[in-house]
VEXKE-259681 format. One line per field, with one value per residue (C-alpha): z, x negated, y; residue number from 1. Coordinates in Angstrom, 3 decimals, always signed. Layout:
# residues N
zz = Z; ...
xx = X; ...
yy = Y; ...
n = NUM; ...
END
This chain:
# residues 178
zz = -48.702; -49.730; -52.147; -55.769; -56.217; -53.342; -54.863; -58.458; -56.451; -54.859; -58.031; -59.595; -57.337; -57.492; -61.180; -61.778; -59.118; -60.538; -64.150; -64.695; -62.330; -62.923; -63.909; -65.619; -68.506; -69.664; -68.796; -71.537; -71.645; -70.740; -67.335; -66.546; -67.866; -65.886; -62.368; -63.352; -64.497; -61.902; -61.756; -65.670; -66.694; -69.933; -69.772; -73.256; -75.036; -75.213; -71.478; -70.692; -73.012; -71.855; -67.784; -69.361; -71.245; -68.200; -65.853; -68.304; -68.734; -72.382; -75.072; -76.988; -80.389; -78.397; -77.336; -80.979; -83.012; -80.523; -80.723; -84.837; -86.108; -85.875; -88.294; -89.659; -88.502; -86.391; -83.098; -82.711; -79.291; -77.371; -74.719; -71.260; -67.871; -69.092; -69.855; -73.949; -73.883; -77.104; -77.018; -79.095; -80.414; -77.675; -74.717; -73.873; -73.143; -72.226; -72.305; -74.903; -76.199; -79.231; -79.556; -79.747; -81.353; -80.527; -79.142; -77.063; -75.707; -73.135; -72.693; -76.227; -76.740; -80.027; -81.460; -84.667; -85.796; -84.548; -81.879; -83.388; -82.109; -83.458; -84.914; -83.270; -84.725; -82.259; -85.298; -84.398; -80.895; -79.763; -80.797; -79.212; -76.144; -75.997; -76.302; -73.268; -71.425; -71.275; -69.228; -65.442; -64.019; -65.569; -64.905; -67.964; -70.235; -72.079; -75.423; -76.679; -78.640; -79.593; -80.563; -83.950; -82.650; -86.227; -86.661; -82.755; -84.388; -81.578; -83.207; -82.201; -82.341; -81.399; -83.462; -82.963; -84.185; -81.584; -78.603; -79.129; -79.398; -76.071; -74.627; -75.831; -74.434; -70.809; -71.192; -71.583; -74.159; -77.286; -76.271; -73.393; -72.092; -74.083
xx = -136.805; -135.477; -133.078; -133.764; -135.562; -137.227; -138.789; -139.395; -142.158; -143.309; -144.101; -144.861; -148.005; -149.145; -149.278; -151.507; -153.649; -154.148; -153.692; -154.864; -157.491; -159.369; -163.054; -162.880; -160.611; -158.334; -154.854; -151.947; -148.515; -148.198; -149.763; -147.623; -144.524; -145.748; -145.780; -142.303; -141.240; -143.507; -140.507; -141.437; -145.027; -145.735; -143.609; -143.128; -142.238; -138.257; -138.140; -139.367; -136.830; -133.886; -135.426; -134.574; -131.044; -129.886; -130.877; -128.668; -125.875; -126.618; -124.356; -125.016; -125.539; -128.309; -129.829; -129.715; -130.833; -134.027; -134.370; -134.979; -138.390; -139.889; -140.155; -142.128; -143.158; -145.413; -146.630; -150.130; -151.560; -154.850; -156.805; -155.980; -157.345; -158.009; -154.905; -153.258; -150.357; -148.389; -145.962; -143.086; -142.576; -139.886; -142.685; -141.733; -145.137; -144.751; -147.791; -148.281; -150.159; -152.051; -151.603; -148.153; -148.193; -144.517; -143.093; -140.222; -139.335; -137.101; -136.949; -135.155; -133.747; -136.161; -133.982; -135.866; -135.410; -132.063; -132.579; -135.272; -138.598; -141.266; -144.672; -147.904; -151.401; -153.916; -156.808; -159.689; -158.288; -161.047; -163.728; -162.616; -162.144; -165.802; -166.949; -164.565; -165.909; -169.180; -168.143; -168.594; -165.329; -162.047; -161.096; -163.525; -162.009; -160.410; -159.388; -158.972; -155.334; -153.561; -149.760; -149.180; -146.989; -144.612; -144.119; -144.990; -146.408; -149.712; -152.746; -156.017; -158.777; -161.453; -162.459; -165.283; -167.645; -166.989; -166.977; -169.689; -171.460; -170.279; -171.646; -174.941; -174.657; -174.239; -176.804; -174.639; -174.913; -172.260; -170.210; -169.957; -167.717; -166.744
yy = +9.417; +13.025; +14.217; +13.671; +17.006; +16.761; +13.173; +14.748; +18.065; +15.528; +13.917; +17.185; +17.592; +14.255; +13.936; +17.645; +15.806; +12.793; +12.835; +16.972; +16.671; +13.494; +14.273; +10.412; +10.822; +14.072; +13.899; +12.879; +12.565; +9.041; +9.659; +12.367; +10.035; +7.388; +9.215; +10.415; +6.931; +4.456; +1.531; +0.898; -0.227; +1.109; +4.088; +5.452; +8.596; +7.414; +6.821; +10.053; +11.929; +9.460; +10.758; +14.297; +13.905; +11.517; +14.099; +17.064; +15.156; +15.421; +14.092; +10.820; +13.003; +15.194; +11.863; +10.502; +13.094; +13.531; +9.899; +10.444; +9.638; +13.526; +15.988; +19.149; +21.869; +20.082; +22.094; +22.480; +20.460; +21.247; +20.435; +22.898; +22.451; +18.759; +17.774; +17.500; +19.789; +21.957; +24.574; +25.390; +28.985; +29.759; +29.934; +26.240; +24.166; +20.135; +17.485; +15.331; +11.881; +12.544; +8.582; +9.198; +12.949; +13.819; +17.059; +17.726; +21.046; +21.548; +25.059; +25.477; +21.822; +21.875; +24.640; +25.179; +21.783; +21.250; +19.140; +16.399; +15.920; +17.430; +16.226; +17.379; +17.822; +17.401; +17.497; +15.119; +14.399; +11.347; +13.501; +16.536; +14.228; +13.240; +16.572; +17.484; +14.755; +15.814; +18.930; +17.889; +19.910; +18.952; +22.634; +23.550; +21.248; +24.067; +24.898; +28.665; +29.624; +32.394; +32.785; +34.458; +37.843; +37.739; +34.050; +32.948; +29.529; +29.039; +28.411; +26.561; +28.926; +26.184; +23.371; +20.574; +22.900; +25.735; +23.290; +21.504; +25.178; +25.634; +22.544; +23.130; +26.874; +25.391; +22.843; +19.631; +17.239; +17.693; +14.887; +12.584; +9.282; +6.617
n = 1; 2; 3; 4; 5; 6; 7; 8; 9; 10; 11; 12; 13; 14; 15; 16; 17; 18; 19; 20; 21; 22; 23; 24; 25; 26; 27; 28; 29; 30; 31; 32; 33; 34; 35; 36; 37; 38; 39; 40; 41; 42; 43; 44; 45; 46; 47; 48; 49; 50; 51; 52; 53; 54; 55; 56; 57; 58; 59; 60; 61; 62; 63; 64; 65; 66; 67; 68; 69; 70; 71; 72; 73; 74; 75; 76; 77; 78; 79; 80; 81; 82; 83; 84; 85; 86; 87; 88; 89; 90; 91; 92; 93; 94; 95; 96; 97; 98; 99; 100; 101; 102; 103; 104; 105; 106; 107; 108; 109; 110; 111; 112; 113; 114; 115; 116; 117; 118; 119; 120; 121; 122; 123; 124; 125; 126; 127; 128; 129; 130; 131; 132; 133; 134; 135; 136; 137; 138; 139; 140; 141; 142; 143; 144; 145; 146; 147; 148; 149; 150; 151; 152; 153; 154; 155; 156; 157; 158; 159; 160; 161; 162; 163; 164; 165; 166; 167; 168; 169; 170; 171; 172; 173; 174; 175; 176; 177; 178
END
């Protein structure tokens, strides 16, 4: 069986294979929760952050102020190497749903806002989906960003517009899937 962090690589690989990697669908959060979590069936945004306190040892008022309905400044969250991730202005970069447009960061603990999760704008995420879809090779599902060097905020510099251009550049049709 292993130890425990032998189980969680383990888990590590098999979730950028299946839910990064899947030409069918682009990856979010709650397929990445769900090879972390796969003893609960509908594995939800508080069951991944209760994995990540349990596993700190953190503090019933770090668990309940993260566990608050989530606040401004919202991060911005984008499509890379087909999956829907966001990162925070400390560096720190986790998945996310843009069904369920919360952000955790575990690299700083959400520092800026003390500790409570964070909203996420994803802008017209279905849309931006299908045009994704269209590209063959999840490794092209891409979107381009830049962090702001003063105020570190990251900021999408592609919008529907732009990657639909790019589809039509390589030939594929603007959108694709369901």
């Amino acid at each position: 069986m292993g130890t425990f962090d032998d189980r969680i690589q383990r888990l590590k690989l098999r979730s950028v294979e299946v839910y990064q990697r899947d030409p069918l669908y682009v990856g979010k959060a709650r397929y990445h929760w769900a090879q972390r979590l796969p003893h609960i069936k509908n594995v939800t945004f508080e069951d991944w952050l209760m994995l990540g306190f349990e596993s700190l040892g953190a503090s019933s008022e770090v668990i309940s102020d993260a566990l608050l309905p989530a606040v401004d400044p919202a991060v911005k969250g984008w499509v890379d190497n087909n999956r829907w991730i966001a990162r925070c202005e400390c560096g720190g970069q986790e998945t996310i749903d843009p069904e369920d447009p919360r952000f955790y960061c575990w690299s700083c603990f959400n520092f800026l806002t003390e500790g409570r999760t964070r909203k996420v704008d994803c802008g017209d995420w279905k849309l931006k989906e299908r045009i994704f879809l269209a590209r063959p090779y999840p490794l092209n599902r891409c979107t381009a960003v830049m962090q702001n060097s003063e105020t570190l905020v990251w900021h999408v510099l592609e919008d529907v517009p732009e990657l639909e251009a790019e589809n039509l550049a390589q030939g594929l049709p603007i959108v694709g899937g369901v």
